[in-house]
N, CA and C atoms as a LAMMPS dump frame, in Angstrom:
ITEM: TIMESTEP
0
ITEM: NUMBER OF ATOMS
483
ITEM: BOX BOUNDS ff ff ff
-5.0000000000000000e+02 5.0000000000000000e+02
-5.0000000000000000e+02 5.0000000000000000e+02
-5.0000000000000000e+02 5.0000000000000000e+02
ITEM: ATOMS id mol type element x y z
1 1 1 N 6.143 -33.46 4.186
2 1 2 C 5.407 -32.232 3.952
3 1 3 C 6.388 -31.132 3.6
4 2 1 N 6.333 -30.471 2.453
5 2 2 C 7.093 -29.402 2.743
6 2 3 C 6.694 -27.718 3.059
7 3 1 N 7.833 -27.796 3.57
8 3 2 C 7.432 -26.461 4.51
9 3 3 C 8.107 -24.903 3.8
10 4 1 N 6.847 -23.873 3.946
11 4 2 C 6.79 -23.062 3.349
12 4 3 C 8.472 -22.099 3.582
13 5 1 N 8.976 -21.921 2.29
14 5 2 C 10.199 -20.454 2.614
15 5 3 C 9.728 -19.354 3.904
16 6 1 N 10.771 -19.015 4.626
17 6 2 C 10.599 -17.86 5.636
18 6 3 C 9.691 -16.745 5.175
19 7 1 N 10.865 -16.4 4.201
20 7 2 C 9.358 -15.212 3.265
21 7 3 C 8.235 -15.261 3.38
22 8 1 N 7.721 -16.639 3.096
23 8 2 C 5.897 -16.493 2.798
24 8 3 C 5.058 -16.263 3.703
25 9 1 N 5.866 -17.134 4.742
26 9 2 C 4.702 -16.402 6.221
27 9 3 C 5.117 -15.484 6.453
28 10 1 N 5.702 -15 6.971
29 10 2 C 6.092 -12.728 6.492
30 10 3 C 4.852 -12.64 5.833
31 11 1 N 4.907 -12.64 4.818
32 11 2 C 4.451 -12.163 3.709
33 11 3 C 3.319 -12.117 3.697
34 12 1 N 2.514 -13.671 4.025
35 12 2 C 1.052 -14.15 4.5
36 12 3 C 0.442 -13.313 5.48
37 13 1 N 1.344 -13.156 6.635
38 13 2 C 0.758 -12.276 7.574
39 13 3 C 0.918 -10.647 7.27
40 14 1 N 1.9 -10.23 6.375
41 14 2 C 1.593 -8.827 6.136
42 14 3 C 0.165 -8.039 5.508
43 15 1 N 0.2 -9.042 4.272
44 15 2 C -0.766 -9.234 3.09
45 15 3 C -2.04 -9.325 3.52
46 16 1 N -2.308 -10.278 4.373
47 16 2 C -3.189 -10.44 5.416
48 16 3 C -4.095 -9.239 6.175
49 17 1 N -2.835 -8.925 7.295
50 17 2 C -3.326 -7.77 7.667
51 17 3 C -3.6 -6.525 7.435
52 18 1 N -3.011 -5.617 6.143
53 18 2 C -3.219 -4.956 5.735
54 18 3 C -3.742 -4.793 4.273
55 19 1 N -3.81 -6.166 4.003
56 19 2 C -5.113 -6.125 2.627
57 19 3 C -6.384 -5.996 3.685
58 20 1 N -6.432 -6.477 4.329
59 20 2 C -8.007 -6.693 5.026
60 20 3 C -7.813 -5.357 5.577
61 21 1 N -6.914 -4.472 6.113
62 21 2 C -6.748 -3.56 6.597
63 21 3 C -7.605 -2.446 5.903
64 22 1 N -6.971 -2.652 4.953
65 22 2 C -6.914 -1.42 3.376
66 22 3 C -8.441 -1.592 2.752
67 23 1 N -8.97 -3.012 3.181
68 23 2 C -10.137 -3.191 1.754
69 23 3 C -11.354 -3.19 3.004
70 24 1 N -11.421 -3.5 4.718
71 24 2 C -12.132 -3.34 5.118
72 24 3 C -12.605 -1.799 5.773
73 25 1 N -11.13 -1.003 5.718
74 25 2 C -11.524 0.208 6.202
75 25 3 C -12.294 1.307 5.165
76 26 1 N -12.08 0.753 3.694
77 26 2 C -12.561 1.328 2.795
78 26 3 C -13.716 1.172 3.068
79 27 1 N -14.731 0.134 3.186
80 27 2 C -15.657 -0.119 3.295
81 27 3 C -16.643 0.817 4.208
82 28 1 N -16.227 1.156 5.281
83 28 2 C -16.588 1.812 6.144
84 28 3 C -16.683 3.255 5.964
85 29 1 N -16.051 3.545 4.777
86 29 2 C -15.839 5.185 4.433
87 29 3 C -17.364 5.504 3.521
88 30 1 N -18.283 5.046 3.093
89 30 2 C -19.247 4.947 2.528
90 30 3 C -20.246 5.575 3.608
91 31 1 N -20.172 5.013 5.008
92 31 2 C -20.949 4.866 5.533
93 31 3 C -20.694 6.547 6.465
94 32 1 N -19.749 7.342 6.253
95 32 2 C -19.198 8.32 7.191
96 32 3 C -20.399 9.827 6.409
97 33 1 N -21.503 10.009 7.014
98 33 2 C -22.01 10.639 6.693
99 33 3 C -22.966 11.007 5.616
100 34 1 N -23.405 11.955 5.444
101 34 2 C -24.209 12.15 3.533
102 34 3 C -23.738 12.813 2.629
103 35 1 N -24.334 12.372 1.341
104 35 2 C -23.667 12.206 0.157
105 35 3 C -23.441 13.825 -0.06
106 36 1 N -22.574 14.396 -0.034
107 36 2 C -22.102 16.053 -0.806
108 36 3 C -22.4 15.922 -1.903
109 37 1 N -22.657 15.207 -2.934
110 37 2 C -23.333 16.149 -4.061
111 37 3 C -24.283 16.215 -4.24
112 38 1 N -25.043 17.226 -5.207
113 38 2 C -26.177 18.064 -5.392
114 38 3 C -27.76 16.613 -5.323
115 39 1 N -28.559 16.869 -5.292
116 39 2 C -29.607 15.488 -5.442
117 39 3 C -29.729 15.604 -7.435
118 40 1 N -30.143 14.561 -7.555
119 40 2 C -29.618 14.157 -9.241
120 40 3 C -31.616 13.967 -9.397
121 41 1 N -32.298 15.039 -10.237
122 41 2 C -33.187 15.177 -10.596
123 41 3 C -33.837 13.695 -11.585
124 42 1 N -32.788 13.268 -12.231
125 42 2 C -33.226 12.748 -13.161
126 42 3 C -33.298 10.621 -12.627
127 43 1 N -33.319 11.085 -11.5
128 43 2 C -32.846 9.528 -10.54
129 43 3 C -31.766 8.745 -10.715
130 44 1 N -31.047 8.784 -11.768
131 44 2 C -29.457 8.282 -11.536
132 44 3 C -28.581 8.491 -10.663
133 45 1 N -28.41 7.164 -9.941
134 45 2 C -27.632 7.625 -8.714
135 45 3 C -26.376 8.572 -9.117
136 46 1 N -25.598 9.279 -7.895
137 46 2 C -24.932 10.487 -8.371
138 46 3 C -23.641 10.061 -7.2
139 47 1 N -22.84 10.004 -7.818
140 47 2 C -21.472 9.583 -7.207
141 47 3 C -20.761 10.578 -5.841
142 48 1 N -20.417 9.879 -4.879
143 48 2 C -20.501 10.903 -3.664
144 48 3 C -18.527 11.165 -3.536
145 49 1 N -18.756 11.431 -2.383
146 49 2 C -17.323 11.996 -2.123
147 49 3 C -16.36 10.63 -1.451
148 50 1 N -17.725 10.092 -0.599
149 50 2 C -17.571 9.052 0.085
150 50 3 C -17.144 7.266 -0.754
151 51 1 N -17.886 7.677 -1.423
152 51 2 C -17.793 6.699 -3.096
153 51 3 C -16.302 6.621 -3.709
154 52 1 N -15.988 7.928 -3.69
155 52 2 C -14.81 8.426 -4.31
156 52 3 C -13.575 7.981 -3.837
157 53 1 N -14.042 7.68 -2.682
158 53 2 C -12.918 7.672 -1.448
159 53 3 C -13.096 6.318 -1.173
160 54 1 N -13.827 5.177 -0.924
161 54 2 C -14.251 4.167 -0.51
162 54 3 C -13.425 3.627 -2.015
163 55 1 N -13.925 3.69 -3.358
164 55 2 C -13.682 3.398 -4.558
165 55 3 C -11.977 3.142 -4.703
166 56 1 N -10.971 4.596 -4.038
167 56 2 C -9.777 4.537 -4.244
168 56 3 C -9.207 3.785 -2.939
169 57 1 N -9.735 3.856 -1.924
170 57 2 C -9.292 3.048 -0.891
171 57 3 C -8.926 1.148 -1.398
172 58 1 N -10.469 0.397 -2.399
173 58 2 C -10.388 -0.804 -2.516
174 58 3 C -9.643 -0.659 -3.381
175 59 1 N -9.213 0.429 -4.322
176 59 2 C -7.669 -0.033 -5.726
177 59 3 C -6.625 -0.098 -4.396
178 60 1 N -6.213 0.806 -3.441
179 60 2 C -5.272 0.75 -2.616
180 60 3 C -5.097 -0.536 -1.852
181 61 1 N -6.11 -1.296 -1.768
182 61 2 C -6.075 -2.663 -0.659
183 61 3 C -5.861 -3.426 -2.327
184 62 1 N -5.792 -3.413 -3.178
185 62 2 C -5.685 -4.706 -4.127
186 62 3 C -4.27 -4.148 -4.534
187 63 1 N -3.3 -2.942 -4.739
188 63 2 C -2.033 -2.293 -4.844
189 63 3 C -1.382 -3.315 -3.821
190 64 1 N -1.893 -3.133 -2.555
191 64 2 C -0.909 -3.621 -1.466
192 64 3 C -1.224 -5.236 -1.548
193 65 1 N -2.144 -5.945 -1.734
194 65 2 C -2.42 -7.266 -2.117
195 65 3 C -1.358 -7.905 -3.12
196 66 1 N -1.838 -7.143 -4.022
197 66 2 C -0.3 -7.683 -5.451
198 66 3 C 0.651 -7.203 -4.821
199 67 1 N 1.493 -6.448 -4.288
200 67 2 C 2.953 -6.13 -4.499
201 67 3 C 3.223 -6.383 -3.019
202 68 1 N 2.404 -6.753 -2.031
203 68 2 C 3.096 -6.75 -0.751
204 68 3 C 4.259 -8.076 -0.801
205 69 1 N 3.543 -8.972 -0.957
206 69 2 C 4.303 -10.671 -1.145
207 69 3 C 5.465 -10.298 -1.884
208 70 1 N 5.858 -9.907 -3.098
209 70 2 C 6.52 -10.136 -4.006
210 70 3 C 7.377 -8.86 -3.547
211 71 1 N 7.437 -7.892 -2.541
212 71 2 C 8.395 -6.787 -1.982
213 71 3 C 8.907 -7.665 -0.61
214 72 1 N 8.28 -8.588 -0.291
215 72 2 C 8.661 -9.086 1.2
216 72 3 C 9.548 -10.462 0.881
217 73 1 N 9.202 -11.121 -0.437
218 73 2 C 10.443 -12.341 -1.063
219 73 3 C 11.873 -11.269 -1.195
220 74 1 N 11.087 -10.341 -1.856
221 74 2 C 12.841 -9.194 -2.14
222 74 3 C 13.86 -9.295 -1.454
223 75 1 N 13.404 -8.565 -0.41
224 75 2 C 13.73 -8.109 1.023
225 75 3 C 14.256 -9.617 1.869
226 76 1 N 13.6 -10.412 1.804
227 76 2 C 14.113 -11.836 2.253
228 76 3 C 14.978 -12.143 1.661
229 77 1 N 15.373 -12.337 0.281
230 77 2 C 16.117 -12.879 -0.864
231 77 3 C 17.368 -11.962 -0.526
232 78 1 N 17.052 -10.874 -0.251
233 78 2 C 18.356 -9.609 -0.478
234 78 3 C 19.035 -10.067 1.318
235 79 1 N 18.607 -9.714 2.087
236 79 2 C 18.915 -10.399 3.405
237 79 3 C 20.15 -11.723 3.233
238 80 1 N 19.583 -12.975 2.687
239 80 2 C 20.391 -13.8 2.105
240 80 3 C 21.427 -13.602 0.983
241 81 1 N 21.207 -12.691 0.602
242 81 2 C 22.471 -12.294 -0.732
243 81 3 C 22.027 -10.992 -1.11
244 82 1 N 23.242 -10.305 -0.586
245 82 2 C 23.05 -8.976 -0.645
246 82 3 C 23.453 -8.455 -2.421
247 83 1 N 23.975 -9.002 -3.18
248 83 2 C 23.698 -8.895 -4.876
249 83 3 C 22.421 -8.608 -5.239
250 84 1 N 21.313 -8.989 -4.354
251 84 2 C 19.896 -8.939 -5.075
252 84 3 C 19.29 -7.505 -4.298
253 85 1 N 19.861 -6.625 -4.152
254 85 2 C 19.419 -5.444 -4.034
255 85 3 C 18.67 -4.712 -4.899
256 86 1 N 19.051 -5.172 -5.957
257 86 2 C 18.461 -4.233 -7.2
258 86 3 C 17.064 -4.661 -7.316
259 87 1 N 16.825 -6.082 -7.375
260 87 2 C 15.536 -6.567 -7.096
261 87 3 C 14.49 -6.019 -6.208
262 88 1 N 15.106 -5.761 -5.094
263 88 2 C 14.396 -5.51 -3.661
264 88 3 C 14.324 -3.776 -4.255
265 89 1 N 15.143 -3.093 -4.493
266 89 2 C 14.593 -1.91 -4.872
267 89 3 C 13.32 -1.799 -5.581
268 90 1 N 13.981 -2.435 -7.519
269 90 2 C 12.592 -2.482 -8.378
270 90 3 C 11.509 -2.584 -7.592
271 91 1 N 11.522 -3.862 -6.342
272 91 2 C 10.048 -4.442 -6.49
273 91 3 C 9.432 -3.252 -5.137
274 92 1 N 10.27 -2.286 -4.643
275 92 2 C 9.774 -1.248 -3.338
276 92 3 C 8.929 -0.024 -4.831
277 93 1 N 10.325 -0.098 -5.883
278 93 2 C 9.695 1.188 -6.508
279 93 3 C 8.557 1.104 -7.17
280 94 1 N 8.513 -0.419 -7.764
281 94 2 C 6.994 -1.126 -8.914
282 94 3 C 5.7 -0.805 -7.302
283 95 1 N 5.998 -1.07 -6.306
284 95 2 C 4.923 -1.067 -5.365
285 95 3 C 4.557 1.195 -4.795
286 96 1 N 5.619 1.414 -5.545
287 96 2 C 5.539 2.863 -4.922
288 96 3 C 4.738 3.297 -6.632
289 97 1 N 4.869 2.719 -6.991
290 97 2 C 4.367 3.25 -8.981
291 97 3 C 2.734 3.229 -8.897
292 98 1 N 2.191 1.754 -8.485
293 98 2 C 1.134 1.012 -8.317
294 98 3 C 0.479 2.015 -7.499
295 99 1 N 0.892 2.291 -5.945
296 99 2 C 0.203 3.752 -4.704
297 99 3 C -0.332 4.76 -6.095
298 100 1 N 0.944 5.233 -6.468
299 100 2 C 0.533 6.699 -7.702
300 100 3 C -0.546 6.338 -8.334
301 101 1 N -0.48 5.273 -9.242
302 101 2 C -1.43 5.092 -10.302
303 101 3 C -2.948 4.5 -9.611
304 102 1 N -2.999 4.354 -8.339
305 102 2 C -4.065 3.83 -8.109
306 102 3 C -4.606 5.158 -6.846
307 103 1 N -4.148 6.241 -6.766
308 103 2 C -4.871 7.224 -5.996
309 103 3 C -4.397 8.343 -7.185
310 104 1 N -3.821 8.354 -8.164
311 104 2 C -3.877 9.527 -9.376
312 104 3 C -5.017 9.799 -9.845
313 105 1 N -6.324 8.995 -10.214
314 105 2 C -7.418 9.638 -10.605
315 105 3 C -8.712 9.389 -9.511
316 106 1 N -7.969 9.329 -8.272
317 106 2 C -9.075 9.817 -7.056
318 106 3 C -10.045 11.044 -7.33
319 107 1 N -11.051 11.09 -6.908
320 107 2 C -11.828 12.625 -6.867
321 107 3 C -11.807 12.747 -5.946
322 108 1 N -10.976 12.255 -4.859
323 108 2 C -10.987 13.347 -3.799
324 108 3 C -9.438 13.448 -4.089
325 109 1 N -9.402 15.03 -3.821
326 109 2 C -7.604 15.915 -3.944
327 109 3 C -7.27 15.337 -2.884
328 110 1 N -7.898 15.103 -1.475
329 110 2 C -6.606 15.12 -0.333
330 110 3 C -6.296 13.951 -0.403
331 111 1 N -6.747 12.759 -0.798
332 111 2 C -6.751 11.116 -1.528
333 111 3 C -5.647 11.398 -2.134
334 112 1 N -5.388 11.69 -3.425
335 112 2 C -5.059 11.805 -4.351
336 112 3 C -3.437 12.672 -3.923
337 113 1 N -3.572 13.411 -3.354
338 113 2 C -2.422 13.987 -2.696
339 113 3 C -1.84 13.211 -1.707
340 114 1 N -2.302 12.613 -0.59
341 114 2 C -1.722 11.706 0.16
342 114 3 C -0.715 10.178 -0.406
343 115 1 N -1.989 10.132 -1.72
344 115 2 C -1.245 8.708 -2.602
345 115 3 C 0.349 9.521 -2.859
346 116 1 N 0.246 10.407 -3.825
347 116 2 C 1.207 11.193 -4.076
348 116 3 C 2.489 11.148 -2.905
349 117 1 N 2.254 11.552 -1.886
350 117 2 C 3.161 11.626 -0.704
351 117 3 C 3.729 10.352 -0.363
352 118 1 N 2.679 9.335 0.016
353 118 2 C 3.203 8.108 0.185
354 118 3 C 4.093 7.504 -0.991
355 119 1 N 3.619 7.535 -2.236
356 119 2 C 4.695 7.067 -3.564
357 119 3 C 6.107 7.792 -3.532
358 120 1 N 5.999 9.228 -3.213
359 120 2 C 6.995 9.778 -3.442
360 120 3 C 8.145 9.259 -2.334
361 121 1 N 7.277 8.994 -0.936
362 121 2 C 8.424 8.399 0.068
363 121 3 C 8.979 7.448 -0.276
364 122 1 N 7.797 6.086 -1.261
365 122 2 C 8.333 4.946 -1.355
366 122 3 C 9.52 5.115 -2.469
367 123 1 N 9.41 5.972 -3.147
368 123 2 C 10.465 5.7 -4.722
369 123 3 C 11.866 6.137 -4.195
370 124 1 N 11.447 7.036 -2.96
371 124 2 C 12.972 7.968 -2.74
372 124 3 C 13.504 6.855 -1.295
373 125 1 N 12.816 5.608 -1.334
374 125 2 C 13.009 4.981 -0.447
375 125 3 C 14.146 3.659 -1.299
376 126 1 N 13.341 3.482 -2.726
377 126 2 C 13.962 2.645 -3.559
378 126 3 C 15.445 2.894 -4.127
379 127 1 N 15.671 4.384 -3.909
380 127 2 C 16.87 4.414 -4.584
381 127 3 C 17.865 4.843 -2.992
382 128 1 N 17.509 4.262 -1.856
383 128 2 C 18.113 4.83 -0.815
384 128 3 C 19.424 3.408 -0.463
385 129 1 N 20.228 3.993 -0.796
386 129 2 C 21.604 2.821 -0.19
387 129 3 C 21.488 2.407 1.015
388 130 1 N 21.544 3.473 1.818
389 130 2 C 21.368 3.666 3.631
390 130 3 C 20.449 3.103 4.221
391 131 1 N 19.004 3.061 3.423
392 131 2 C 18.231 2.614 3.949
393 131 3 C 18.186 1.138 3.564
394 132 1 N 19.041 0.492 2.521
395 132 2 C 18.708 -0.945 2.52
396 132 3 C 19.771 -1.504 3.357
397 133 1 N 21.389 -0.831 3.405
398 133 2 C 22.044 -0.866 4.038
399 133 3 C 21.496 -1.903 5.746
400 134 1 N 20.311 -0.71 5.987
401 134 2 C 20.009 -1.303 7.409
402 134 3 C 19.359 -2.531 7.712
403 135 1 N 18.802 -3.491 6.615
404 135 2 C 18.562 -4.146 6.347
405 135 3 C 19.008 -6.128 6.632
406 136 1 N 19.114 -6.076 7.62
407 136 2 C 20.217 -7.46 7.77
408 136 3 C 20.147 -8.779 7.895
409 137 1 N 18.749 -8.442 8.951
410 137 2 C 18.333 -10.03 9.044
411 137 3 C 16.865 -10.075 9.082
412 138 1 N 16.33 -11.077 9.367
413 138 2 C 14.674 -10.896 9.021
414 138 3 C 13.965 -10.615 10.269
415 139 1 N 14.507 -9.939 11.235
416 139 2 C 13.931 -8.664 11.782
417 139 3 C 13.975 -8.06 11.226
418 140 1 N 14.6 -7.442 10.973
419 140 2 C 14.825 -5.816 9.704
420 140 3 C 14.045 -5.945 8.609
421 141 1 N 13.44 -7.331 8.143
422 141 2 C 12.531 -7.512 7.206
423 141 3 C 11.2 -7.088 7.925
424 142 1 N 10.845 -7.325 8.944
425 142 2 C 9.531 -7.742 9.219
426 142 3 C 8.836 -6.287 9.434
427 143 1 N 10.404 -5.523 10.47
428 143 2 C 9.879 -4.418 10.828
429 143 3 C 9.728 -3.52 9.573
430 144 1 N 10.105 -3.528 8.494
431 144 2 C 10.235 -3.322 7.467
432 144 3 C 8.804 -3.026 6.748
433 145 1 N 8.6 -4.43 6.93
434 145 2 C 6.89 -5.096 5.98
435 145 3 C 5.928 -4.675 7.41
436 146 1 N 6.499 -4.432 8.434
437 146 2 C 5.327 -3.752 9.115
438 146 3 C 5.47 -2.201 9.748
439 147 1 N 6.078 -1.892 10.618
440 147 2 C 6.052 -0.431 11.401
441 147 3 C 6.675 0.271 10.299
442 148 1 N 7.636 0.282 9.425
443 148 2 C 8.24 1.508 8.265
444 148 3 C 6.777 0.986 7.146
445 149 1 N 7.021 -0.087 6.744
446 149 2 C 5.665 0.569 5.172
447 149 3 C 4.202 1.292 6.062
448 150 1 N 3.648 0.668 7.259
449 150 2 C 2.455 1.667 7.823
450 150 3 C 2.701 2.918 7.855
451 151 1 N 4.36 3.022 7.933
452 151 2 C 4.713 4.723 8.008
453 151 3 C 4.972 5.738 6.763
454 152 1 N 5.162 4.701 5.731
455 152 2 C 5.206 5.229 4.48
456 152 3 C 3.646 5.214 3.683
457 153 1 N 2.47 4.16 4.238
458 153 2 C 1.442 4.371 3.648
459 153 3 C 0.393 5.373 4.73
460 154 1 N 0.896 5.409 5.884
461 154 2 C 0.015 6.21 6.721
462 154 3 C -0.955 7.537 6.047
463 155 1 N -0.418 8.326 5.25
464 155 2 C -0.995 9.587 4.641
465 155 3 C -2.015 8.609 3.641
466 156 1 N -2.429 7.711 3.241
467 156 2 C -3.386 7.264 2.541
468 156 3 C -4.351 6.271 3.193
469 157 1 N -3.595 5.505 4.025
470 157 2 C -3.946 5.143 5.426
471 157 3 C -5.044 5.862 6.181
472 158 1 N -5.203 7.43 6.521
473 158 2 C -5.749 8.115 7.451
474 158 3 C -6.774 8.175 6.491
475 159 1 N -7.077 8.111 4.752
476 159 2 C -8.166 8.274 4.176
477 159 3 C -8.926 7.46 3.839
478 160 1 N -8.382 6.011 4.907
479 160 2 C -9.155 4.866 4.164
480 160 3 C -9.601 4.17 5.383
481 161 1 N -9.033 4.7 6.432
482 161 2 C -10.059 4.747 8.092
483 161 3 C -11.544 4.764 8.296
């Protein structure tokens, strides 16, 4: 039988928990009250705030779906050979690009601003020496793929609760 690289279960269980994290808490944002805009005379349903927000929450759980795995091989790969840094950056900054472009045309501003915050941590995270520096063994991965990225997605996080 062969048995899966270290990476993937990392990875399985990150992906895991915070795709389901990301795409079930969205779900629930639909349900947080009534719809703020005006009633739509003409019976076409009329797009809410909650919509808006529920809508950018599920691009945010499919962002972290694609790029979680393929930032957590990085980070594993770089661990084992520290030459592949550059990799492990690209694939932190391609996952900090993906946050932007998938809460940039939110209709809700504080959405849309939070994506903003979180990307901006992740990119200034990608070009950080120090911070890959700390990086050593696959503890430093895990805590990595779990307690620091919840802390870098937290501000988009609190809008998808």
């Amino acid at each position: 039988m062969r048995r899966k690289p270290p990476y993937a279960a990392r990875a399985a269980t990150a992906l895991l928990a915070g795709g389901l994290l990301l795409t079930a808490s969205a779900c629930g944002t639909a349900m947080n009250g009534s719809p703020t805009a005006a009633p739509n005379v003409s019976g076409a349903p009329v797009p809410t705030a909650a919509a808006a927000v529920k809508s950018t929450c599920e691009a945010l759980g499919q962002v972290y779906g694609k790029n979680m795995a393929p930032f957590a091989e990085a980070l594993t790969k770089f661990v084992a050979d520290r030459k592949t840094v550059a990799a492990a950056q690209q694939s932190l900054a391609a996952f900090a690009t993906a946050v932007q472009e998938a809460t940039a045309t939110s209709e809700d501003a504080d959405l849309k601003a939070a994506g903003k915050q979180a990307a901006t941590t992740m990119h200034a995270k990608s070009t950080d020496t120090k911070f890959f520096n700390t990086i050593k063994t696959t503890k430093d991965v895990d805590k990595t793929l779990g307690t620091t990225m919840s802390q870098w997605l937290s501000p988009v996080s609190r809008h998808c609760n």
